[in-house]
C-alpha positions in Angstrom: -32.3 -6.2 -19.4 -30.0 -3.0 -19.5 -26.7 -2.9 -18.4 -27.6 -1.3 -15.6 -30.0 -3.7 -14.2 -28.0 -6.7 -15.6 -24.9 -5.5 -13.5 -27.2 -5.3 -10.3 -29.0 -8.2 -10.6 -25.7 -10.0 -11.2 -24.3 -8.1 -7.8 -27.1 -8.8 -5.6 -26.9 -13.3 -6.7 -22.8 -12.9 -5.9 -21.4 -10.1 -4.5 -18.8 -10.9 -1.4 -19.7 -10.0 2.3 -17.3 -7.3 3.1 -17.5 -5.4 6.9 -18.1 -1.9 5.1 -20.8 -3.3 3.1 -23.1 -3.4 5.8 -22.8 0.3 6.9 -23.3 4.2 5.3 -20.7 6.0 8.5 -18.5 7.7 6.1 -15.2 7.4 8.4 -15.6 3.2 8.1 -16.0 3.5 3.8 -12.8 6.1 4.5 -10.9 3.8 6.2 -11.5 0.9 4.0 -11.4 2.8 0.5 -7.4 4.0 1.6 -6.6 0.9 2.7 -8.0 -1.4 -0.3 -6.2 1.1 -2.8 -3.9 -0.7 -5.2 -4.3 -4.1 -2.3 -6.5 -6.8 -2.7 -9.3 -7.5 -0.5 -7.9 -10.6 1.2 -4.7 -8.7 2.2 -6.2 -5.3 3.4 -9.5 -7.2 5.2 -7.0 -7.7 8.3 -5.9 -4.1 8.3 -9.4 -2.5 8.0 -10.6 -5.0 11.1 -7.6 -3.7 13.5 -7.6 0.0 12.7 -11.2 -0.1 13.2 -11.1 -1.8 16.5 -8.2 0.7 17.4 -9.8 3.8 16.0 -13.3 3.5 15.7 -13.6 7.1 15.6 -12.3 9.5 13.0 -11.3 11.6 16.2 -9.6 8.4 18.1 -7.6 7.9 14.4 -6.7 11.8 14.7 -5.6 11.9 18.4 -3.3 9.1 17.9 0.7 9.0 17.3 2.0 9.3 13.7 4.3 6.5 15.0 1.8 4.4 16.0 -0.3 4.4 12.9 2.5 3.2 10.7 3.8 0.5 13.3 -0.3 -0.6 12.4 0.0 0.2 8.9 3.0 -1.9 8.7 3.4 -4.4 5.7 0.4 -2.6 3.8 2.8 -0.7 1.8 2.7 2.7 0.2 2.8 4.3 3.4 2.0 7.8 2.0 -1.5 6.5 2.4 -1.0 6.1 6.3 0.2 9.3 6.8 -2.2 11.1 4.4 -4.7 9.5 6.7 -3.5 10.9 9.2 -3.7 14.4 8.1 -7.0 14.2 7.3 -8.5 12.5 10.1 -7.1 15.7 11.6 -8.7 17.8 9.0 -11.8 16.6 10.0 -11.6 17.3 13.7 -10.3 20.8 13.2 -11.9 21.6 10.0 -15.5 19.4 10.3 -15.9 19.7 14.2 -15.3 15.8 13.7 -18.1 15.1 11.5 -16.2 13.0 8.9 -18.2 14.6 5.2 -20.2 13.1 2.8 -20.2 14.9 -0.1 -18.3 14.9 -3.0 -16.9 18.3 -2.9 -16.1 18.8 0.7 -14.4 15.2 0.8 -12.3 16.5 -1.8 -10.4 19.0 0.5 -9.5 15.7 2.0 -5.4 15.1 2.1 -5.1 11.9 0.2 -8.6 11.9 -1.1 -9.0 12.2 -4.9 -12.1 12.1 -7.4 -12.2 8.4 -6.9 -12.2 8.1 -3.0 -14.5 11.3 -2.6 -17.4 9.5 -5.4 -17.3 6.2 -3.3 -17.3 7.4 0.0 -20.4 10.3 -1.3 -22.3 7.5 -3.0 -21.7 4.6 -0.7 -22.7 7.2 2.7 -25.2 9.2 0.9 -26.4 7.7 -2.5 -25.0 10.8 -3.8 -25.3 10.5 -7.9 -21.1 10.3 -8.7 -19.6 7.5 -10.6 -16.8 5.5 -9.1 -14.4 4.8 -11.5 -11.7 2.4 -10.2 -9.5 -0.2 -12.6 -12.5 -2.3 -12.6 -15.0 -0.5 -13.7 -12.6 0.9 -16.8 -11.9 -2.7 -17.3 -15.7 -3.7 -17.7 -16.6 -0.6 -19.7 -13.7 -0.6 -22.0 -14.7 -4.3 -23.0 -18.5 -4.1 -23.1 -18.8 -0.8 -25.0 -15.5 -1.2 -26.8 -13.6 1.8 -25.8 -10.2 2.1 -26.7 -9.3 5.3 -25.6 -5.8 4.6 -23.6 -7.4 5.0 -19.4 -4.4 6.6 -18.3 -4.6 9.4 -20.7 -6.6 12.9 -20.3 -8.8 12.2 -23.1 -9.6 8.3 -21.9 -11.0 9.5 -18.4 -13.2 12.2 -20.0 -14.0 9.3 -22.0 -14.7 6.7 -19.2 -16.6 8.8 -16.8 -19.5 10.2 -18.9 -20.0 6.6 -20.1 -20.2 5.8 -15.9 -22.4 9.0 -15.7 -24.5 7.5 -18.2 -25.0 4.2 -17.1 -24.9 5.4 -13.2 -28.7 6.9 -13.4 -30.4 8.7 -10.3 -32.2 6.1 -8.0 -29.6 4.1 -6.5 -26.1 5.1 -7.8 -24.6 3.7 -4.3 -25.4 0.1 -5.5 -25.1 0.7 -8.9 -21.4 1.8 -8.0 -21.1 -1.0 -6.2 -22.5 -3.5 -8.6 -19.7 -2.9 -11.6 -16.7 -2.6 -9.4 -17.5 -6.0 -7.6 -18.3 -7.2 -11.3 -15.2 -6.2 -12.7 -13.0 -7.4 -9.4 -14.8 -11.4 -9.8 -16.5 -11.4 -13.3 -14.7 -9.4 -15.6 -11.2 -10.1 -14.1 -8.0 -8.9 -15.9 -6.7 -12.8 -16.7 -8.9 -15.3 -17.7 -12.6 -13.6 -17.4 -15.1 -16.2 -16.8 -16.4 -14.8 -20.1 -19.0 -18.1 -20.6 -20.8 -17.5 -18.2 -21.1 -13.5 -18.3 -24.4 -12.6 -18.2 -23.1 -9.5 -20.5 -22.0 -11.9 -23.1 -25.0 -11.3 -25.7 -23.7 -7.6 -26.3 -19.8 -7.3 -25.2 -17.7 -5.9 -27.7 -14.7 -7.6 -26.7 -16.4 -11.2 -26.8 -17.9 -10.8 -30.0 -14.8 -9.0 -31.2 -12.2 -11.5 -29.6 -10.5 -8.3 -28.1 -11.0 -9.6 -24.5 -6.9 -9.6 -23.6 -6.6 -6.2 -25.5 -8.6 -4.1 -23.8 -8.6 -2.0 -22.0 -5.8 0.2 -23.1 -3.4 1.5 -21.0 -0.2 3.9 -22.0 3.4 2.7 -20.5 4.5 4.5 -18.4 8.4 5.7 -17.6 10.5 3.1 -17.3 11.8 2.1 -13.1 14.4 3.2 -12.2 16.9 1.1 -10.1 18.2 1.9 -6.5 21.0 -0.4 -4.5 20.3 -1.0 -0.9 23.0 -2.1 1.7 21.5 -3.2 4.9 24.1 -3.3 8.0 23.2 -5.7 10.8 25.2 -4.1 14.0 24.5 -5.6 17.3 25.6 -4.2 21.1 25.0 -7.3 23.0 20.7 -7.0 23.6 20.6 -4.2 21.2 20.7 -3.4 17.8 21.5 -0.2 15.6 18.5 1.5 14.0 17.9 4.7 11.9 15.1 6.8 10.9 14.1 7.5 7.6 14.2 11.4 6.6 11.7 13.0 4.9 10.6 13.6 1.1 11.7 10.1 0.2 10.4 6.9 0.5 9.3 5.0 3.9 9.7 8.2 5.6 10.0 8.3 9.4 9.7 5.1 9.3 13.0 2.5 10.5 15.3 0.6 9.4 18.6 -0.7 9.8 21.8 1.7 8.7 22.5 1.4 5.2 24.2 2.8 2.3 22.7 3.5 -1.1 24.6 3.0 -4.3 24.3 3.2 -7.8 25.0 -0.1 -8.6 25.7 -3.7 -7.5 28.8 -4.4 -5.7 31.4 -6.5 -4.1 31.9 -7.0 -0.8 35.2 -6.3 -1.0 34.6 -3.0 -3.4 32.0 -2.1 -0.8 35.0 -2.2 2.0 37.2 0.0 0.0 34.6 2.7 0.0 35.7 6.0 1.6 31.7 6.5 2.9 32.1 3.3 4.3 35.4 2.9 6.3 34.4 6.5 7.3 31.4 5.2 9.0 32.9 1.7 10.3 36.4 1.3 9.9 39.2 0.0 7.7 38.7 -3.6 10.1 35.3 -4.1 9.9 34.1 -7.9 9.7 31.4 -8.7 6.9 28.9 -11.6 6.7 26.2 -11.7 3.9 22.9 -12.5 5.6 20.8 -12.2 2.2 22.0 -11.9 -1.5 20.0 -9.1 -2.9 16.2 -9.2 -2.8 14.3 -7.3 -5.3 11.8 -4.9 -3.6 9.0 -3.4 -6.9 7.8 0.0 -6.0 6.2 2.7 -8.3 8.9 3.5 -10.5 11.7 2.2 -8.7 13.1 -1.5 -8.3 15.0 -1.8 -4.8 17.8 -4.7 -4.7 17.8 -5.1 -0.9 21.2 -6.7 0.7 21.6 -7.4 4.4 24.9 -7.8 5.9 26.2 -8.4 9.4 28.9 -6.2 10.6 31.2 -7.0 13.6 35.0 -5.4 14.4 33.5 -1.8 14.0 36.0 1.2 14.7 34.6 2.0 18.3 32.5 5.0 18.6 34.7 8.4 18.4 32.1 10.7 19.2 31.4 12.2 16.4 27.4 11.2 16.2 26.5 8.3 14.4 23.2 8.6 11.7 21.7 5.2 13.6 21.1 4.8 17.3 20.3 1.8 19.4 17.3 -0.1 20.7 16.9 -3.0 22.7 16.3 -5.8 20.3 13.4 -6.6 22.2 11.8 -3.6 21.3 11.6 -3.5 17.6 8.3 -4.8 16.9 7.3 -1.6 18.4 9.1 0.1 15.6 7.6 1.2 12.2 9.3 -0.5 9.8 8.7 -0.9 5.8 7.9 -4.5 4.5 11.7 -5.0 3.3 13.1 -4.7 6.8 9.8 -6.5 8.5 10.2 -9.3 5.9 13.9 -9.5 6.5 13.3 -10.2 10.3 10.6 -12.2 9.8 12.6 -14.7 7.7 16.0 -14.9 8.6 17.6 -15.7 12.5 20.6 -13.5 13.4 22.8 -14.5 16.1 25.3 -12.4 18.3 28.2 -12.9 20.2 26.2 -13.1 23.7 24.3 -16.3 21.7 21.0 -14.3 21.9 18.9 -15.4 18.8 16.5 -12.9 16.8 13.2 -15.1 16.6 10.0 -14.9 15.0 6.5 -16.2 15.9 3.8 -14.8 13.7 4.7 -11.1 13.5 5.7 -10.7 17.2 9.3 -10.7 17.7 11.4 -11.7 20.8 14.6 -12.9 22.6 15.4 -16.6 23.0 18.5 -17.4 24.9 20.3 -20.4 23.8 
């Protein structure tokens, strides 16, 4: 058999029975295409199922709050997806009289949507002929054909996609497409392919050549660079002291507790002795460590999260504050990026008026002891 047909026949005896699977409504493959980039199935399945039951429209997902679709995106993580989302949901409604496109070049005006996204959603909604080229399928090429061509390099991607252009064909790219990136996700796995039992075995390069763990190639990129978080806990009796994030940075709009961002790991007395901070809280403010310092990975950037309770702040003088307060009962309707949602999830904080922070599945609420 060809590769091709090998690949199909393989996807058809084993592929996985996934929601958007069983539909061509461009909007649903939108939705779950965003929110499966760079997550695995069995963590974004939960997300696709709820934002489909809330927005099972493009033009319900465009009418509602920015707010409100982070608050559901929450825990996901890169939350420039979310928003991106967002705007083009509304491109569609102004732009596409809310008919969400199907083909490759009018998906690409898309915000958020690159070559990838607009090839899967064109082939899976209308067989159009495009190859999807995702991690998996550079993985399964790279070792059966023996490319070696870095992927993240200029040259590699010309490289990789005529060979998926080739091997795509005209009758049924949609499943072909569908075929080698399900492969590549459950057969030809990054660690520990099940290589004895590939029905590709007979003619892969990297079996025959024992260059299974070497390929595919991929360039290093810069190194991460690493940013020092300090989380302040500050309670008024039911309420608690929250701030928005600013724009053109990461987890924008989205909130979290006040904090100060340094370039390295302190003290806690070096970080009381800071002229920021006994300008924000006083020379008599009280400190209790609630966490020693998690380590958040993002693209490029390692976070080293610390939380810490404050009490005996200098009383307010005024002079406006960058946080404001909620009622503690209200935060889980709050946007807020997986560090902070994690942090409340896990740990109890107690105030003066004995209220304890609780947490029962993802809801939060108010016990009084």
């Amino acid at each position: 058999m060809s590769f091709s047909t090998e690949i199909i026949r393989w996807y058809h005896q084993n592929k996985r029975d996934l929601p958007w699977r069983h539909t061509t409504d461009p909007y649903v493959i939108w939705l779950s295409e965003i929110i499966l980039q760079q997550t695995r199935v069995e963590q974004g399945l939960p997300y696709f199922n709820r934002f489909l039951s809330k927005y099972p429209t493009v033009t319900a997902f465009a009418n509602e709050e920015e707010d409100n679709i982070l608050r559901l995106w929450q825990g996901l993580g890169y939350y420039s997806r979310a928003r991106n989302m967002h705007k083009a949901a509304k491109m569609v409604v102004n732009e596409y009289g809310g008919i969400f496109p199907t083909t490759y070049k009018s998906l690409l005006t898309l915000r958020g949507v690159g070559e990838y996204t607009a090839a899967a959603i064109a082939s899976f909604s209308a067989n159009e002929a495009k190859p999807v080229v995702d991690g998996n399928v550079f993985r399964v090429l790279s070792r059966y054909f023996g490319i070696d061509e870095a992927i993240n390099t200029p040259q590699g991607k010309k490289i990789f996609y005529k060979v998926a252009q080739e091997m795509l064909g005209e009758n049924n790219p949609a499943i072909y497409n569908q075929s080698i990136m399900e492969f590549g996700a459950l057969q030809c796995k990054p660690r520990k392919p099940d290589c004895h039992i590939c029905p590709l075995q007979i003619d892969c390069y990297a079996i025959k050549t024992n260059k299974v763990n070497f390929l595919p190639v991929k360039l290093k990129g810069k190194p991460s660079r690493n940013r020092y978080f300090y989380y302040f806990i500050i309670t008024n009796q039911d309420k608690i002291a929250v701030q928005k994030r600013g724009p053109k940075d990461i987890w924008e709009n989205m909130y979290q507790f006040p904090m100060l961002e340094l370039t390295e790991q302190v003290s806690m007395e070096d970080l009381k002795q800071l002229d920021i901070f006994t300008g924000l809280f006083g020379d008599n403010t009280q400190l209790k460590v609630l966490s020693t310092p998690k380590k958040h990975v993002l693209s490029h950037q390692n976070i080293y999260a610390t939380f810490i309770e404050l009490t005996h702040i200098k009383p307010d003088s005024g002079k406006k504050r960058p946080w404001n307060y909620v009622f503690i009962k209200d935060l889980d309707t709050l946007a807020k990026p997986k560090l902070i949602f994690t942090f409340l999830r896990d740990y109890n904080i107690c105030n003066k008026n004995t209220y304890k922070l609780c947490q029962e599945s993802t809801k939060l609420f108010w016990l009084d002891t």
